[in-house]
N, CA, C and O atoms as a MOPAC input file, in Angstrom:
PM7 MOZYME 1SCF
protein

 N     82.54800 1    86.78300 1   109.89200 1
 C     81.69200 1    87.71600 1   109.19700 1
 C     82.55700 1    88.62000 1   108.32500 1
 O     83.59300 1    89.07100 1   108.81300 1
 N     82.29800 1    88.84500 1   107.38600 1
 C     83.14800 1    89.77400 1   106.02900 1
 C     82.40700 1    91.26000 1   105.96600 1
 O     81.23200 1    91.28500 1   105.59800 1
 N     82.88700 1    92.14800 1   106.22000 1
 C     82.23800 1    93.60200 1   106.42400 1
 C     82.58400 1    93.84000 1   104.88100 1
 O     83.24400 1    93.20800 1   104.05700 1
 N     81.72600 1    95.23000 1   104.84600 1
 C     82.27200 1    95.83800 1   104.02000 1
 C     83.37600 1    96.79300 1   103.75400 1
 O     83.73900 1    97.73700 1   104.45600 1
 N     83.76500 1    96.45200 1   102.81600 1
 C     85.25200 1    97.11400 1   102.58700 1
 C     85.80700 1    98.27500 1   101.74900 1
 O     85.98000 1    98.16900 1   100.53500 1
 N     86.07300 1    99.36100 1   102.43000 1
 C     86.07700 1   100.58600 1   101.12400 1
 C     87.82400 1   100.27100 1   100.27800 1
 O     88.93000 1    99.88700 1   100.65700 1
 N     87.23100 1   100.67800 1    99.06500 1
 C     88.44800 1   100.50800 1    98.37600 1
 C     89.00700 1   101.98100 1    98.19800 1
 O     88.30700 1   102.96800 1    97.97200 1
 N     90.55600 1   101.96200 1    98.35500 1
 C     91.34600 1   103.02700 1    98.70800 1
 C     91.26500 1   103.86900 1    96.95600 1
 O     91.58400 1   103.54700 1    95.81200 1
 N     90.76000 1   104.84800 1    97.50800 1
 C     90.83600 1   106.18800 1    95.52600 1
 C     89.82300 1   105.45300 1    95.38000 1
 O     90.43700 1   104.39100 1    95.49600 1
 N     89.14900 1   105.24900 1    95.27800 1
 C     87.73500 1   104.83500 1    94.45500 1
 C     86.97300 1   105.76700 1    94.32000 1
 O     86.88300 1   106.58600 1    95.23400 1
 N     86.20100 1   105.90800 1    93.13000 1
 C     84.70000 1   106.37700 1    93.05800 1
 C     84.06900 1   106.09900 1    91.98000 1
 O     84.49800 1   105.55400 1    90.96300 1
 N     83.16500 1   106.43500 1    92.18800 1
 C     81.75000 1   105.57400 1    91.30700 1
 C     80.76600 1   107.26800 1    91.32500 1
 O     80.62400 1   108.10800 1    92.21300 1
 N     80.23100 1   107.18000 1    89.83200 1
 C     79.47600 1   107.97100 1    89.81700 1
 C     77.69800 1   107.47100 1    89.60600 1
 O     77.42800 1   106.59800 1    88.78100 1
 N     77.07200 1   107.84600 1    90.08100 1
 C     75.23300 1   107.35200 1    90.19400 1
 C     74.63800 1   107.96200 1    89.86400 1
 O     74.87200 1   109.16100 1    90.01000 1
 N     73.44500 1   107.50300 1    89.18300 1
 C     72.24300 1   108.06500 1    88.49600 1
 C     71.21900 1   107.67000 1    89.55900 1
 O     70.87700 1   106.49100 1    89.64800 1
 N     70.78800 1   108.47100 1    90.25200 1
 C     69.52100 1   108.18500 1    90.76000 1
 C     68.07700 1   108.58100 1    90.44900 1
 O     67.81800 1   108.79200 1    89.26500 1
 N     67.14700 1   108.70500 1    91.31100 1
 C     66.04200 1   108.84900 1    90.66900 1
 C     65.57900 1   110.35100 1    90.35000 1
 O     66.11000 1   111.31100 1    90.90900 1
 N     64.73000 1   110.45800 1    89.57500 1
 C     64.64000 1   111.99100 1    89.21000 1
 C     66.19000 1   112.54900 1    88.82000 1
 O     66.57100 1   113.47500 1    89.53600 1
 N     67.15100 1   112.08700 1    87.74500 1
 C     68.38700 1   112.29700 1    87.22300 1
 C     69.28300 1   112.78400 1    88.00400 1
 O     70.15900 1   113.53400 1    87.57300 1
 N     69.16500 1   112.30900 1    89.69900 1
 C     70.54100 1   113.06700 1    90.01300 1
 C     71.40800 1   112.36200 1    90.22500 1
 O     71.43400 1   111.20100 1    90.63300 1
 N     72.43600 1   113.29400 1    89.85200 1
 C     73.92800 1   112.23200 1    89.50900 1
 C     74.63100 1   112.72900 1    91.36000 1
 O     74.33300 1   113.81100 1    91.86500 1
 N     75.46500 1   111.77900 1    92.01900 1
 C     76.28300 1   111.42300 1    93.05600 1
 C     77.41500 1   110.68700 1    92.89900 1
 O     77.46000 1   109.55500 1    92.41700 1
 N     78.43500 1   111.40300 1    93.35100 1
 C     79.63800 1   110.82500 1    93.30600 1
 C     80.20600 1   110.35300 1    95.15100 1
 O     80.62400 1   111.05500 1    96.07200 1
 N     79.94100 1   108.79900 1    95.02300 1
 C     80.58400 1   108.09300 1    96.21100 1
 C     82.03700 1   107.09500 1    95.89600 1
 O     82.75000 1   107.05400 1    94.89300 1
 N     82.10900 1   106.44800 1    97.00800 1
 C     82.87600 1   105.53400 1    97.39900 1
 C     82.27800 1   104.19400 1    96.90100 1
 O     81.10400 1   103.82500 1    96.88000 1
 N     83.52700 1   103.50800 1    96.46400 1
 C     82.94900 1   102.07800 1    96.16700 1
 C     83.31200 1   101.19900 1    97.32700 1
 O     83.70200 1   101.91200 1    98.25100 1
 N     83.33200 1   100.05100 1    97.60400 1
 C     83.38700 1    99.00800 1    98.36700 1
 C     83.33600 1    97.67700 1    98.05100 1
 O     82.88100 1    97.26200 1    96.98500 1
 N     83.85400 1    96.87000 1    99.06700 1
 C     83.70500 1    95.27800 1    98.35100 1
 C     83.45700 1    94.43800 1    99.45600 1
 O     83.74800 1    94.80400 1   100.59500 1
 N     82.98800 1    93.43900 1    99.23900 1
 C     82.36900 1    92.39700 1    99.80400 1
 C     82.31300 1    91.18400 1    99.15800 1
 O     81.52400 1    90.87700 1    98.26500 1
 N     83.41800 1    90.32000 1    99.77700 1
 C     82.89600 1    88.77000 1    99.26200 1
 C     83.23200 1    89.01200 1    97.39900 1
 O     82.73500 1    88.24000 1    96.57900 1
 N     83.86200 1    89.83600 1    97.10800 1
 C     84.14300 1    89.55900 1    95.59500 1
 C     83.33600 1    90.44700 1    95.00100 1
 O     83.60900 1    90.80800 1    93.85600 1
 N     82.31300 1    90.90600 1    95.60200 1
 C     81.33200 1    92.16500 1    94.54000 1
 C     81.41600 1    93.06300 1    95.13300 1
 O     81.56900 1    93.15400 1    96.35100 1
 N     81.28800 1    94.23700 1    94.01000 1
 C     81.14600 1    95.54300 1    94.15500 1
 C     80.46100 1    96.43500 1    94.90100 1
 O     79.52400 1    96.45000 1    94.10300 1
 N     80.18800 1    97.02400 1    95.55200 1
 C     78.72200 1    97.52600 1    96.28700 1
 C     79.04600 1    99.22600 1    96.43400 1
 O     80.19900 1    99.59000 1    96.66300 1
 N     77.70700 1   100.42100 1    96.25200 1
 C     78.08300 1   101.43000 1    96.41600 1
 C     77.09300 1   101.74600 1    97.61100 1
 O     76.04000 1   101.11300 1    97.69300 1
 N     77.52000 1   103.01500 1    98.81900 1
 C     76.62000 1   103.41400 1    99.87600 1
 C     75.57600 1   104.21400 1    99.40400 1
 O     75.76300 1   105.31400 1    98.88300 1
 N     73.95400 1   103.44900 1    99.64900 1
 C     73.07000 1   104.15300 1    99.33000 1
 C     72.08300 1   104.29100 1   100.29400 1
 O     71.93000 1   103.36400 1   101.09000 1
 N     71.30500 1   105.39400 1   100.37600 1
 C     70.16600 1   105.61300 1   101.87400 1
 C     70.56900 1   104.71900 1   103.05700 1
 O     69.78500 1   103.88400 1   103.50700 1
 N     71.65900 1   104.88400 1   103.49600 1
 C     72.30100 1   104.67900 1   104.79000 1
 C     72.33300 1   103.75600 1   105.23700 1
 O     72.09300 1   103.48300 1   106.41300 1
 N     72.98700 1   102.29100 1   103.42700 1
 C     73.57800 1   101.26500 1   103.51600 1
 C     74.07400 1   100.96500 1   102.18200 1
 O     74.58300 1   101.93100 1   101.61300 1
 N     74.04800 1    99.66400 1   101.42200 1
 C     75.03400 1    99.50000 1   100.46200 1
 C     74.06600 1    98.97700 1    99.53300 1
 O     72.98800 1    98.46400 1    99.83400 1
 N     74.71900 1    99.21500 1    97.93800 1
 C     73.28800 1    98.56500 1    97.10000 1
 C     74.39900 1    97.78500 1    96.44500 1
 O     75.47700 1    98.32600 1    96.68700 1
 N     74.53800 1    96.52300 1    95.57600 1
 C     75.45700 1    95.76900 1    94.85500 1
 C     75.57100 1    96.46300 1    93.49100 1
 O     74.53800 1    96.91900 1    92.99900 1
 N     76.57500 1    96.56700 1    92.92800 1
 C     76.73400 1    96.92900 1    91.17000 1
 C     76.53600 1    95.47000 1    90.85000 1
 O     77.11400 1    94.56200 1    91.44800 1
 N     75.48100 1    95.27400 1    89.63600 1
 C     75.04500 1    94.49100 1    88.88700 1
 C     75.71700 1    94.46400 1    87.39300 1
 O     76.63300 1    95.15000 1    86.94000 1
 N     74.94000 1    93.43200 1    86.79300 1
 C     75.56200 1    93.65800 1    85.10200 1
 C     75.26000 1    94.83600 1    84.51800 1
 O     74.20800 1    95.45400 1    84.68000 1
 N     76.13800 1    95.13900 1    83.86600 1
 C     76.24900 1    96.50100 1    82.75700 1
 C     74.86800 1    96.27300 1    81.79000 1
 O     74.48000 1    95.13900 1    81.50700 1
 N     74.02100 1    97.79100 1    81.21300 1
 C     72.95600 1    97.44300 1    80.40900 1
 C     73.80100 1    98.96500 1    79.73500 1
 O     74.19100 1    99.89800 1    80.43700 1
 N     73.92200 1    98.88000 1    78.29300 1
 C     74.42300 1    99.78900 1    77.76100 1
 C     75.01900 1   100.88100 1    78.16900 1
 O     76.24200 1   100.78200 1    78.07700 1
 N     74.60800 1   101.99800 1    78.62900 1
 C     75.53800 1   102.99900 1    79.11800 1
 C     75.73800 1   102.69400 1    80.33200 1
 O     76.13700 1   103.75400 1    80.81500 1
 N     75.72100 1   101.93900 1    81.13400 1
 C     75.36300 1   102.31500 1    83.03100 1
 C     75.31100 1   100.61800 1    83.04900 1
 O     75.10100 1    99.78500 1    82.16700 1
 N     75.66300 1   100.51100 1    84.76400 1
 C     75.68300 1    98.95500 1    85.65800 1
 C     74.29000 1    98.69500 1    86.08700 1
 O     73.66500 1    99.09000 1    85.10400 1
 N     73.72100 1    98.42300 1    86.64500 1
 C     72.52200 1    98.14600 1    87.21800 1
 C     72.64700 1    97.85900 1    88.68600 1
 O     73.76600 1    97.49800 1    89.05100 1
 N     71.58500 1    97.96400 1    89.71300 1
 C     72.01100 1    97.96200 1    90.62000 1
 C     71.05500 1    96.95600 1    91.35600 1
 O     70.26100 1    96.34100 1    90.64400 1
 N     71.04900 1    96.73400 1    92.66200 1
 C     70.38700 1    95.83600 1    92.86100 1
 C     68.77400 1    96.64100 1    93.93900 1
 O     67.79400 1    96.13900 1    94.48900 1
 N     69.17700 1    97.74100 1    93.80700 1
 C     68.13000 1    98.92800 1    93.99300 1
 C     67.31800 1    99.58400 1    92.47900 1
 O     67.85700 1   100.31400 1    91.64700 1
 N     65.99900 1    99.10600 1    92.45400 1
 C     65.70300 1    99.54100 1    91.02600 1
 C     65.70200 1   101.29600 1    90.44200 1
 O     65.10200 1   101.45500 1    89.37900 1
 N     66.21800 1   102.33700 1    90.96200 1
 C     66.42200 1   103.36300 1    91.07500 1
 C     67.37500 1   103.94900 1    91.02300 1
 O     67.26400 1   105.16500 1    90.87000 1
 N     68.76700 1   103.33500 1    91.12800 1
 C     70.17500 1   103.69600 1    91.12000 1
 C     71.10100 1   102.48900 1    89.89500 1
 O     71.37300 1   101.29000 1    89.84200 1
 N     71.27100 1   103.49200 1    89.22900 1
 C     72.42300 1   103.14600 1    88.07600 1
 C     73.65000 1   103.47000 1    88.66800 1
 O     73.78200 1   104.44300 1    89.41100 1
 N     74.67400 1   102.59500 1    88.33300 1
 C     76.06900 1   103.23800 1    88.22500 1
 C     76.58900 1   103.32700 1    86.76300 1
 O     76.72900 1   102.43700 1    85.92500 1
 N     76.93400 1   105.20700 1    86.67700 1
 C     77.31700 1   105.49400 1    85.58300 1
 C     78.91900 1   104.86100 1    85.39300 1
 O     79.07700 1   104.20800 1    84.36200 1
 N     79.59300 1   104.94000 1    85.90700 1
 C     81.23000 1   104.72500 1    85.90400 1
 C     81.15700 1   104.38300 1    87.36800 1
 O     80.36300 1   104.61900 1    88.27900 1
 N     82.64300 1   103.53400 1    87.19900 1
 C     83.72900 1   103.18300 1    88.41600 1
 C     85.01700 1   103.21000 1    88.45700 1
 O     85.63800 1   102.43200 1    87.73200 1
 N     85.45300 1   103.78000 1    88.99900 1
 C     87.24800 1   103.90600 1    89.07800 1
 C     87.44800 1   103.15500 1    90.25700 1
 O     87.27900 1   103.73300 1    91.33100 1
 N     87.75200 1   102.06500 1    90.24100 1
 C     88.21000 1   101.23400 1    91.78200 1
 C     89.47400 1   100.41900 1    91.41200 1
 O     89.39900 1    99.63200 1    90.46800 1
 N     90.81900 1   100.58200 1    92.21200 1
 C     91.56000 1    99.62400 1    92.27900 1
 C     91.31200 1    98.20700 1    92.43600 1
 O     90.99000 1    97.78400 1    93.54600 1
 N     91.45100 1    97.25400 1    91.22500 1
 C     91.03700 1    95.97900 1    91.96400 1
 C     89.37000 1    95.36600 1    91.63400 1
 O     88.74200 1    94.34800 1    91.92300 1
 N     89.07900 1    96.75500 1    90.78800 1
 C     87.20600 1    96.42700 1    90.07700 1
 C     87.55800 1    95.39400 1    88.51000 1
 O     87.94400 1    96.08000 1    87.56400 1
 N     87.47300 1    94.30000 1    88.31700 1
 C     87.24700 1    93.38000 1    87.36600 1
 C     86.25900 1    92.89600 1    86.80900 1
 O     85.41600 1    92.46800 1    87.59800 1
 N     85.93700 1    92.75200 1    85.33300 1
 C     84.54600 1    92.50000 1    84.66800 1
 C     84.57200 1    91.16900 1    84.91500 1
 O     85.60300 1    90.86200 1    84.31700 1
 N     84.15800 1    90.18100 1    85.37600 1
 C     84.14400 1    89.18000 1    85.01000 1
 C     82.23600 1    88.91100 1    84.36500 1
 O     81.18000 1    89.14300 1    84.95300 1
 N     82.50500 1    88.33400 1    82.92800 1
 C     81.32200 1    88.86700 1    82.11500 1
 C     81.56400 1    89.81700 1    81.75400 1
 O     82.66700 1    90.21900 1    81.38500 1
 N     79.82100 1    90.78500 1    81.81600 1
 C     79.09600 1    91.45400 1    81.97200 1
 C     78.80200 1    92.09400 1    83.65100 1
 O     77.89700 1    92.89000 1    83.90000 1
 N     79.72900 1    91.57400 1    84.63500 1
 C     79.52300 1    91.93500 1    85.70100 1
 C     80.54200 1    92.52500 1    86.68700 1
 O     81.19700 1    91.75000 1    87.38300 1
 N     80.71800 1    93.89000 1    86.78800 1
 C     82.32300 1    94.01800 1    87.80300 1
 C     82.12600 1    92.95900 1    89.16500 1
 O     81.07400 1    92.59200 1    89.68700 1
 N     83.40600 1    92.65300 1    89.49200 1
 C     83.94800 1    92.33300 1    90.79500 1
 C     85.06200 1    92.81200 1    91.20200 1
 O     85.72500 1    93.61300 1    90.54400 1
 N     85.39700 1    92.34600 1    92.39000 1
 C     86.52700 1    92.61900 1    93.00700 1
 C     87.54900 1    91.05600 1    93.39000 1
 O     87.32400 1    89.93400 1    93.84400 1
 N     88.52300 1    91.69700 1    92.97400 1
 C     90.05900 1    90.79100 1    92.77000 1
 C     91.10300 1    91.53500 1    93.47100 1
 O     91.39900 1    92.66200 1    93.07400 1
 N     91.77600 1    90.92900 1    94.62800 1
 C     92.79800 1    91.92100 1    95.24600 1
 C     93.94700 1    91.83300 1    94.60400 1
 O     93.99100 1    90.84000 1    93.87800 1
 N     94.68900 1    92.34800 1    94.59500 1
 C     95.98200 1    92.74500 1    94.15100 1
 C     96.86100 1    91.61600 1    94.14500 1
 O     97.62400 1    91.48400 1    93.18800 1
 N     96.86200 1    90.68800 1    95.18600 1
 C     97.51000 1    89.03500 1    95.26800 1
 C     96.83400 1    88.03800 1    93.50500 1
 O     97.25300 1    87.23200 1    92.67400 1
 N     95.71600 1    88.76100 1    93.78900 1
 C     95.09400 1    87.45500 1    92.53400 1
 C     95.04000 1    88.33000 1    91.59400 1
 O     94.57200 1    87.69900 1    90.64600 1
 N     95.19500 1    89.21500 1    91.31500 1
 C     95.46300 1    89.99700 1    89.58100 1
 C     97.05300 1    89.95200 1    89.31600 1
 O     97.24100 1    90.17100 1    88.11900 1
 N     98.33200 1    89.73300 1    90.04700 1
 C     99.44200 1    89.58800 1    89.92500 1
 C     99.59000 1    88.24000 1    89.60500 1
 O    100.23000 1    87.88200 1    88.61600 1
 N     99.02700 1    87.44200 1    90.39500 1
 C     99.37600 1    85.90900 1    90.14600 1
 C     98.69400 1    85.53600 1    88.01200 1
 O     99.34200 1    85.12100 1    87.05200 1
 N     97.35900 1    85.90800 1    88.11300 1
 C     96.73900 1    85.74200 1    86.73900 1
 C     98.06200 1    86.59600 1    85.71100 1
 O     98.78300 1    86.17800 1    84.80500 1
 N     97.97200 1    87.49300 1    86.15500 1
 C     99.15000 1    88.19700 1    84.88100 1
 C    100.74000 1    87.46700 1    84.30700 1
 O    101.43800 1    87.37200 1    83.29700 1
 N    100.69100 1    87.06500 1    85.75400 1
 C    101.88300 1    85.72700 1    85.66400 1
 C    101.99100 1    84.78500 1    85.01600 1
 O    102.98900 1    84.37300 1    84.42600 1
 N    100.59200 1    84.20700 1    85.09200 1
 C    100.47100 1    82.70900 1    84.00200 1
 C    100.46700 1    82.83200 1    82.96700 1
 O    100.38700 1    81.84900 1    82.22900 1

């Protein structure tokens, strides 16, 4: 089983409903992004102009600062530090 995983210095800022903004922790799982919301985790989705989308229709992510957060697309993931050294290599 793969828990979720907080990434070390991270944060992510959120738009929730009725405009309030929250600043949490990001996390990873299995290669995607996920931020803690109502007392579990929602996924960061593809980017829609200013903000990520989430997989909660109510919570945007405005920004992310995460060690190890990669676009692949239109969509962040997570890449550990073994596989962003090796790619930079080739």
């Amino acid at each position: 089983m793969n828990l979720f995983t907080i990434i070390d210095d991270s944060a992510a800022i959120l738009r929730l409903k009725n405009g309030v903004y929250k600043q949490v922790s990001v996390y990873h799982r299995d290669g995607k992004l996920y931020v803690p919301f109502s007392g579990g985790f929602v996924r960061i989705c593809a980017s829609f102009s200013d903000s990520y989308g989430t997989s909660h229709p109510s919570v945007k992510v405005m920004e992310i600062d995460a060690e190890g957060a990669v676009l692949t697309g239109s969509v962040p993931s997570y890449q550990p530090a073994e596989k962003r050294k090796m790619k930079a290599v080739a």
